[in-house]
Structure formats: structure tokens, C-alpha cells
N, C-alpha and C positions, 0 to 999 in steps of 0.2 A: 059146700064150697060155693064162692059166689062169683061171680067176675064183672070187673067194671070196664068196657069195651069202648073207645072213642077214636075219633077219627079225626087230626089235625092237619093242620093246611100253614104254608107260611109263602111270602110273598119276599123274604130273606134267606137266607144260607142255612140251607137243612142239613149240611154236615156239620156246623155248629150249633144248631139244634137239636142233634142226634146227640154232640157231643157233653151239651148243657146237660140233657137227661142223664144222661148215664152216669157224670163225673157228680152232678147237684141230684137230681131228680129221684132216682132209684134209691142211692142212698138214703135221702130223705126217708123214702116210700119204708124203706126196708125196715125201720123203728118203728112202724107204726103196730096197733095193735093187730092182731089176726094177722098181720103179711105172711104171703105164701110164695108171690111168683110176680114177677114183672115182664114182658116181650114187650118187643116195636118190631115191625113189621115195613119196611118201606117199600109201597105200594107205587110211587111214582116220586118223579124228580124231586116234589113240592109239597108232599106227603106221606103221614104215615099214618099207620092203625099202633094205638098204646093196649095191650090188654094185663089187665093187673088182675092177680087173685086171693079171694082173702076167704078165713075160714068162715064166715061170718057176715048177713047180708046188713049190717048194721056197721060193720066193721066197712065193708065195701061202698054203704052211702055216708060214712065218714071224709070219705077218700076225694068226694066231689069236690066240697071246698076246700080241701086242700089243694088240688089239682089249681080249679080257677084262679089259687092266688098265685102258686107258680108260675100258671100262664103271664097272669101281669110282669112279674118281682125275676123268675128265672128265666125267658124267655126274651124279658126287655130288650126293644131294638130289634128283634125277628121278625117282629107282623106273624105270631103265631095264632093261630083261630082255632077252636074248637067249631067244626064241622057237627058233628054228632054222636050220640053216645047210648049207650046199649048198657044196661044193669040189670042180670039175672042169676038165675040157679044155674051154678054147670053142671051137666048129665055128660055122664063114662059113656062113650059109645063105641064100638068093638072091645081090642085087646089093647088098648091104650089105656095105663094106669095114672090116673092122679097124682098132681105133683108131690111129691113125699110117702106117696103108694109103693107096692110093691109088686 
């Protein structure tokens, strides 16, 4: 499993930002190949952390440009910024199972 981890910032209305994702964005996500899991996380007023998970680290750098066009095309009018972005293996660490684990 792989996760693609980024951190956005907007200079616009982050409860319509939050709401773009969830109503456009996720859905999107959800058709794609390997989809496993989607979070946001709102870290502050003007930001959030997006962590997606995908079976597959091929599947996970597919996800990139899809992402950056969203930023332009679903985002438009937010001043949404990709901050930064994190692409690795996830590792099970205690008793916390895997999304679709048991």
C-alpha cells in the first residue's frame, strides 16, 4: 500500500474547498485504479493535510497529475496551493489494521 501525502494552503474560503473535495474531488479519486482511502485533515484556518491510499506505488504516482489539474479546474477562484507532498510505502505500526484489513 502506498500513500500520497500533501499539504495545501488557500488564501480563499476553506469550507468551500473542503466542500469541492468531498462533493468533486474524492469521488473523482474513488474511480481511479488501485483507490483504497481518501482523508483531509484541517490543520489550520487556511489549511489542510489530503492523504490518499492506493494499492499500488504506480497507481499512487498516477494520482499526481491528476491532483495538479484539479488544483487549477476544481479549486478555481480559491488560491489553492500545493505546499508539499510526501509519496511512500505505508508500514502497519502497532494494532492498527490496514484500510480493508482485518
Amino acid at each position: 500500500m502506498y500513500a500520497a501525502i500533501r499539504r495545501f494552503s488557500t488564501d480563499g474560503d476553506m469550507d468551500e474547498a473542503l466542500r469541492r473535495a468531498d462533493a468533486e474531488y474524492t469521488k473523482a479519486v474513488e474511480a481511479q485504479l488501485g483507490f483504497i482511502e481518501h482523508r483531509v485533515v484541517r490543520t489550520g484556518p487556511n489549511e489542510v493535510i489530503s492523504i490518499l491510499l492506493f494499492e499500488t506505488k504506480d497507481e499512487s504516482d498516477r494520482n499526481r497529475f491528476f491532483s495538479e489539474q484539479f488544483i487549477d479546474v476544481g479549486f478555481a477562484g480559491l488560491s489553492v496551493q500545493l505546499l508539499d507532498e510526501w509519496r511512500g510505502e505505508v508500514h502497519e505500526a502497532g494494532g492498527v489494521p490496514s484500510a480493508g484489513g482485518t
